[in-house]
C-alpha positions as CSV (number, residue, x, y, z in Angstrom):
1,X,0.0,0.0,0.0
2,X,1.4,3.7,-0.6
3,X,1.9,5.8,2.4
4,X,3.3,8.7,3.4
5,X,6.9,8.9,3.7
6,X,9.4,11.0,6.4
7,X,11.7,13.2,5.5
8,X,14.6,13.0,8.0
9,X,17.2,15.1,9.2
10,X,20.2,13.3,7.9
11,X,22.1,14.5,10.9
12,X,19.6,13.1,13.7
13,X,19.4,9.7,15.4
14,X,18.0,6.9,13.6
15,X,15.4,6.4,16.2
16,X,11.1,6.4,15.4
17,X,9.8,9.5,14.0
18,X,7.5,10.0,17.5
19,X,10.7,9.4,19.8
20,X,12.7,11.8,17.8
21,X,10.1,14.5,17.9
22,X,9.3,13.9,21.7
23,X,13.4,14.4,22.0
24,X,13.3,17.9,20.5
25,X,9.9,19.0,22.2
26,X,11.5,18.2,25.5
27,X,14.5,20.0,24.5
28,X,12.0,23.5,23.8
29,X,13.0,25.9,26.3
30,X,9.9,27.0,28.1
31,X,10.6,30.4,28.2
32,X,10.7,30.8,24.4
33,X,7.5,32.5,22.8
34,X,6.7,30.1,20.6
35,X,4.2,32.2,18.2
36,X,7.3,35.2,17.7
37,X,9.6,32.3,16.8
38,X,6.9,30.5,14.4
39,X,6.3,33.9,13.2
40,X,9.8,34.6,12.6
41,X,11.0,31.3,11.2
42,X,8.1,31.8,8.6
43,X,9.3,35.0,7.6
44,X,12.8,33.7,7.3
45,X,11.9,30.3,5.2
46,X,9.7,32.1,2.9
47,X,7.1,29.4,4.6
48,X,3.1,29.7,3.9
49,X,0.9,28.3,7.0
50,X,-2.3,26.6,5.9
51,X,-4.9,25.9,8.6
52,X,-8.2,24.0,8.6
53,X,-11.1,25.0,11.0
54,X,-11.1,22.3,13.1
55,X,-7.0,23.1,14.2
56,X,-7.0,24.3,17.8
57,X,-7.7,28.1,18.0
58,X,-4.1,28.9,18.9
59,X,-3.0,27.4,15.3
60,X,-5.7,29.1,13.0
61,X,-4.7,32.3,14.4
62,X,-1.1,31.8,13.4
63,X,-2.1,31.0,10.0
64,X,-1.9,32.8,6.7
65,X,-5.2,30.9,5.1
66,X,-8.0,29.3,7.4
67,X,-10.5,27.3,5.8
68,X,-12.2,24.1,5.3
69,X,-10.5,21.7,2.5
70,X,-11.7,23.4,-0.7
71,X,-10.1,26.8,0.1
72,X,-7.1,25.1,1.8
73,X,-6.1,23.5,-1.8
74,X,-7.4,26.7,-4.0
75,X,-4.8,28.4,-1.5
76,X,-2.0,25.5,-2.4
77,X,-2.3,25.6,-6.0
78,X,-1.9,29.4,-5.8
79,X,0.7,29.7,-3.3
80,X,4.3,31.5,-4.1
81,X,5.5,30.4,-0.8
82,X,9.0,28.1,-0.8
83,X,8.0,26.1,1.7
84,X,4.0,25.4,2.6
85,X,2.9,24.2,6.6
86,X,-0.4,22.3,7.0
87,X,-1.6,22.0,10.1
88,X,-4.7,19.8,9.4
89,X,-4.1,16.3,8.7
90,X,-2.1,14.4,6.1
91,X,-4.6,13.7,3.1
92,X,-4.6,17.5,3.3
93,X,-0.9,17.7,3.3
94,X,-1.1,15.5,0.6
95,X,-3.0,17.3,-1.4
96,X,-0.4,20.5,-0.7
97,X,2.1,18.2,-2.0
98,X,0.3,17.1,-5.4
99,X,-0.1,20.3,-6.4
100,X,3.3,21.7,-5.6
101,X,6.1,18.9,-6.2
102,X,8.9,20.9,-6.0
103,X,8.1,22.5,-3.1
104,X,9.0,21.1,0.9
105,X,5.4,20.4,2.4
106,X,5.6,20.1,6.5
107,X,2.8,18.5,8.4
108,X,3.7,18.9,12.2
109,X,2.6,15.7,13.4
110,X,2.4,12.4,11.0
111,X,0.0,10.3,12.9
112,X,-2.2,13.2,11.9
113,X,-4.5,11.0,9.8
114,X,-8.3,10.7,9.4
115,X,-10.3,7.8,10.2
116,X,-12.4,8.5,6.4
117,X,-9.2,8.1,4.2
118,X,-8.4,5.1,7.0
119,X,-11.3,3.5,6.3
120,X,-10.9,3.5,2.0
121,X,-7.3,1.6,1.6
122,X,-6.3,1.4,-1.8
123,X,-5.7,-2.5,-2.4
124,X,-9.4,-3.1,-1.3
125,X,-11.2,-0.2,-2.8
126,X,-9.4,-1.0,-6.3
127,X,-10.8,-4.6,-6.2
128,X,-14.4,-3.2,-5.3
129,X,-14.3,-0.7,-7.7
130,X,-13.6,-3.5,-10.3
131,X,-17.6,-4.2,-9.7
132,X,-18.6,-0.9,-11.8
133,X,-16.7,-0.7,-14.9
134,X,-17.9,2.4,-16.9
135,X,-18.5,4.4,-13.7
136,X,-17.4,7.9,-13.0
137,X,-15.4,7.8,-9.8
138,X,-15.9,10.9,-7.9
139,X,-13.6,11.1,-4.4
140,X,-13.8,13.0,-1.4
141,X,-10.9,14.7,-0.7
142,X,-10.7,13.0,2.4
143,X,-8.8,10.0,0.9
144,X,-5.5,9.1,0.5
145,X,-3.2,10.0,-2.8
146,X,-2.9,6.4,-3.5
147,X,-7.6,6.6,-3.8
148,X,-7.0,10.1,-5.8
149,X,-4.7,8.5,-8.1
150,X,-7.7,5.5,-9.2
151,X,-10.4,8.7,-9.3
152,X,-11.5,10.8,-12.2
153,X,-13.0,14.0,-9.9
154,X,-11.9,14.4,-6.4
155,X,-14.5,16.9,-4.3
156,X,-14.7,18.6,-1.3
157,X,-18.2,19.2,0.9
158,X,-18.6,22.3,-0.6
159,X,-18.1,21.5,-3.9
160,X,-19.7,17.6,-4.5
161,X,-23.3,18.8,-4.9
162,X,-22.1,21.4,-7.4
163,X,-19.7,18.8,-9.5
164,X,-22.1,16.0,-9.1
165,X,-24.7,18.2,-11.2
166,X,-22.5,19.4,-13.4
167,X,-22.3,15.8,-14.9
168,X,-24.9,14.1,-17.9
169,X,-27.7,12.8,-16.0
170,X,-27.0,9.2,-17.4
171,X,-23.5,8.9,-15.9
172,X,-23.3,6.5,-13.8
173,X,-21.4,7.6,-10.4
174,X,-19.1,5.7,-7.8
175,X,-18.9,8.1,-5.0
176,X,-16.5,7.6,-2.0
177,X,-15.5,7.4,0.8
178,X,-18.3,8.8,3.4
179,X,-21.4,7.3,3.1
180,X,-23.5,10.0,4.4
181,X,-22.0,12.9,2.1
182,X,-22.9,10.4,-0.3
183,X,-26.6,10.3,0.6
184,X,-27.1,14.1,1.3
185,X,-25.3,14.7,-2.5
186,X,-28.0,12.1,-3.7
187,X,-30.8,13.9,-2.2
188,X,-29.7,17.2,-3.4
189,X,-29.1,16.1,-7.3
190,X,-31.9,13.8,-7.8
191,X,-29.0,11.3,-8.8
192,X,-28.4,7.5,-7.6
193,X,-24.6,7.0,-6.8
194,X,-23.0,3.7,-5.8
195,X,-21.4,4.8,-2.3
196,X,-18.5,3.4,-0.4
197,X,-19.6,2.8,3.0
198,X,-17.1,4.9,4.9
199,X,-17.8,7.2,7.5
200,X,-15.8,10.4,10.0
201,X,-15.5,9.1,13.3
202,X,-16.7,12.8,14.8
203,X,-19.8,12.9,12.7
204,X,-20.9,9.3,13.1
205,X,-21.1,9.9,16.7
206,X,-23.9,12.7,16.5
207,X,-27.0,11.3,17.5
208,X,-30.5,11.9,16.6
209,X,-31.7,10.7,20.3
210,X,-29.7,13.3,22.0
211,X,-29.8,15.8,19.4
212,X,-33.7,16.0,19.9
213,X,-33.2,16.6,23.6
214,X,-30.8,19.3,23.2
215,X,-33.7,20.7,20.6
216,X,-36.2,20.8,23.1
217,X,-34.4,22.3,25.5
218,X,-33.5,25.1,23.0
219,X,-36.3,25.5,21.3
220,X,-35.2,29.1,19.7
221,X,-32.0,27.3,18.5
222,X,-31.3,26.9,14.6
223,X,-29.8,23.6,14.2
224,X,-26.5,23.3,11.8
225,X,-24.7,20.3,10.0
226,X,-21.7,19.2,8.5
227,X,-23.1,16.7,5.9
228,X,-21.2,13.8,7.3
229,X,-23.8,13.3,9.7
230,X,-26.3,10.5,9.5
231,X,-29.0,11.3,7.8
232,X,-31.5,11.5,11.1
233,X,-29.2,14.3,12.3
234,X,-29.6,16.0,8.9
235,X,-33.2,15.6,9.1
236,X,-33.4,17.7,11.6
237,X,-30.8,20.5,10.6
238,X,-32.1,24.0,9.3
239,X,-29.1,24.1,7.2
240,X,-26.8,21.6,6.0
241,X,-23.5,22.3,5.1
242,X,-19.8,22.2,4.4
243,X,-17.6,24.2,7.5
244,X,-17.3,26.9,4.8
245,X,-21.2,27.0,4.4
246,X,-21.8,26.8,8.2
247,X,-19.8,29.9,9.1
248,X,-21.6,31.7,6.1
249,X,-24.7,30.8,7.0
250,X,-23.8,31.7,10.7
251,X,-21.9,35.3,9.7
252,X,-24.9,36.0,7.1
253,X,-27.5,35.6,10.4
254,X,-26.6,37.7,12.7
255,X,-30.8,37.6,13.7
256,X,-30.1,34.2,15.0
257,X,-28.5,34.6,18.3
258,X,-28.4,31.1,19.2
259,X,-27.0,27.7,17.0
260,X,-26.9,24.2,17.9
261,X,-23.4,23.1,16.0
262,X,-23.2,19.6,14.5
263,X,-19.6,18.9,13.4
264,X,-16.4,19.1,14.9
265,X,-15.5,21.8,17.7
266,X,-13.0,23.6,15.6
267,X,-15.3,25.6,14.0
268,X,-16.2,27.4,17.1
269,X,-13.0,29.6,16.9
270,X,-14.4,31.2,13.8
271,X,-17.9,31.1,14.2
272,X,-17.4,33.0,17.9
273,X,-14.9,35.6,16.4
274,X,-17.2,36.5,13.5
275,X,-20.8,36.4,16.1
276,X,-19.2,37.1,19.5
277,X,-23.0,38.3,20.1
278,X,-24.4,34.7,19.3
279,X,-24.6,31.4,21.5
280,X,-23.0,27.9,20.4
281,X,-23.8,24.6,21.7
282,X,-22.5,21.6,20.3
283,X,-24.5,18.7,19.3
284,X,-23.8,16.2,21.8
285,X,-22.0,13.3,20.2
286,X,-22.1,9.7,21.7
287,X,-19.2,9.6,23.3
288,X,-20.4,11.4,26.2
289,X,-18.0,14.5,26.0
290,X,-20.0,17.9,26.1
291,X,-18.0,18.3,22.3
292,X,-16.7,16.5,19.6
293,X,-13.4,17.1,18.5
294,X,-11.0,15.2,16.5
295,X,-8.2,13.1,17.9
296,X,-6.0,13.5,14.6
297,X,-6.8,17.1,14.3
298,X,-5.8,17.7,17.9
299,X,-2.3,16.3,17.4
300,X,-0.9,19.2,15.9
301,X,0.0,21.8,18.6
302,X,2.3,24.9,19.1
303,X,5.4,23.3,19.7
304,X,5.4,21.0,16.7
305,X,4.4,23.6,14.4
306,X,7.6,25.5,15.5
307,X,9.5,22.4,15.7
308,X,8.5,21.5,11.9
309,X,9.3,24.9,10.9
310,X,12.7,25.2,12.5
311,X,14.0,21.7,11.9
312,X,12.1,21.1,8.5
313,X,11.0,17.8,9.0
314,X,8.7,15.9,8.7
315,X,7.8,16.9,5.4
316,X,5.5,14.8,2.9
317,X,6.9,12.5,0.1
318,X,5.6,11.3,-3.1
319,X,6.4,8.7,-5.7
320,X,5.9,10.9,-8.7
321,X,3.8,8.3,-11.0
322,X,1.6,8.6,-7.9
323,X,1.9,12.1,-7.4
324,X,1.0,12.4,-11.3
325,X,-1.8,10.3,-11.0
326,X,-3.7,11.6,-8.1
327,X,-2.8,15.1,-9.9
328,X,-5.5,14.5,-12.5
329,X,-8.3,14.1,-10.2
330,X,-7.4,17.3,-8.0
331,X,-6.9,19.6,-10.6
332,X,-10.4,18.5,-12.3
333,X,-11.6,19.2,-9.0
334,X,-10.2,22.9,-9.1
335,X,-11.2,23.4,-12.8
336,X,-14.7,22.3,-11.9
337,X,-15.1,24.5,-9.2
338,X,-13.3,27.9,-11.0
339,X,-17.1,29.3,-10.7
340,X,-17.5,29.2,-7.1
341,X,-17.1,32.2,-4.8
342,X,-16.3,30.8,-1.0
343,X,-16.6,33.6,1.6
344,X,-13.7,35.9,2.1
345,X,-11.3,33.6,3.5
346,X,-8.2,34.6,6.2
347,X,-5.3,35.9,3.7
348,X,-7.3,36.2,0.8
């Protein structure tokens, strides 16, 4: 199976990847001001930061371009940095690194991952998709390079509705890897799709059951949802949506002074700065915390952003036939979606 790949520092120990980088966070002084130094070692390297919403608060506000995974790779492909930093998780790093070859991409952490692109590998998805020859393979971009590479369209929450529709009515779709995206596109276009049955850990967990309760006790909340939800969670949204669309939707409101949030926690930091006069409460998930948040998103932090930046490792690596491959799909994607007009985005 292709994987990602660490760049090392030819010069360090020839120890894990994790032990190395818990030897140089130890070795931070705790005196330093981490954001001055990230700030000034992105000066000095020419480096571009690239944040999704759901990155801890600290992180987005260190960034030169915040957004959800559409605007993170229309920022990519248009980037004149030398050297780009993802903090988000590495299918999104990947992505950075399709687009720009010759350029060092950094992901802080590498266990970063996400448990949709875990749940499509490559060897077993390429035997399934054997099952619909003739079949337009559309992609969410939360999938690995080695699932872009086998696709024809690669999409993004924001964009699969729009793409979707933009094909002949007759064309017969394979759509992967979430499940419920899947079904919300379906509903949307009018269009039957063949979906791979994958799904977010974050968004599986919100629950209609508990949802409902929240509802009644907030009766003059409007209810918001990422579309990776199951569809009784969607049934009861007032607006379903990409993180993109949510934050619209929330900054386009401001009579609404009170939203019932139904994807990961992230997207608080945004939607509080932009509505400071407006109440959040997120849909409770099953796992019984009061929010859900990601465990891969959460990985990245502070000090590995500076110690990524300083050190220059890890950075992402690509065989180029795959890199050329997966290529294909993404830049369709971007072509495809030229019409579209996201809200102004931090460092557009």
């Amino acid at each position: 199976m292709e994987t990602l790949t660490v760049l090392r520092d030819k010069r360090g120990p020839s120890d894990s990847w994790q032990e190395d980088l818990s030897r140089r966070a130890d070795a931070i002084d705790p005196t330093l001001d981490l954001e001055a130094e990230i700030r000034r070692l992105k000066a000095e390297k020419n480096a571009v930061i690239l944040a999704h919403y759901y990155q801890d608060g600290e992180l987005q506000d260190l960034a030169d371009y915040v957004g959800d995974s559409l605007a993170l790779a229309q920022a990519a492909a248009k980037t004149d940095a030398s050297v780009i930093v993802f903090c988000g998780v590495h299918f999104m790093a990947e992505t950075a690194k399709i687009l720009n070859p010759d350029k060092p991409v950094l992901l802080p952490d590498l266990d970063a991952g996400c448990s949709l692109a875990d749940r499509c590998p490559i060897d077993v998805y390429s035997e399934w998709l054997k099952q619909y020859p003739g079949h337009t393979v559309i992609n969410y971009i939360n999938s690995s390079a080695a699932v872009k590479a086998v696709s024809d369209i690669i999409c993004t929450s924001s964009n699969a509705v729009d793409i979707v529709a933009q094909l002949p009515k007759d064309e017969p779709i394979v759509f992967g890897p979430d499940r419920h995206l899947g079904r919300w596109v379906e509903k949307q276009t009018g269009r039957k799709m063949v979906l791979w049955p994958g799904f977010c850990i974050v968004h599986e967990q919100f629950n209609a059951r508990r949802l409902q309760k929240l509802i009644d006790a907030h009766p003059d909340a409007t209810i918001i949802a990422h579309p990776e939800c199951e569809e009784a969670v969607l049934d009861r949204a007032d607006h379903i949506g990409s993180t993109l669309s949510l934050l619209k939707f929330v900054q386009s409101h401001p009579e609404i002074k009170k939203f019932i949030v139904a994807t990961e926690h992230g997207i608080f930091h945004q939607m509080k700065r932009s509505r400071p006069d407006a109440e959040f409460i997120c849909s409770p998930p099953n796992s019984g915390c009061d929010c859900a948040m990601c465990p891969y998103m959460r990985l990245n932090t502070l000090e590995k952003l500076y110690l990524c930046l300083r050190d220059g490792y890890p950075q992402i690596e690509m065989d180029e036939d795959l890199r050329v491959r997966a290529e294909r799909s993404v830049v369709r994607m971007l072509e495809m979606s030229k019409h579209l007009a996201p809200v102004q985005q931090k460092g557009d």
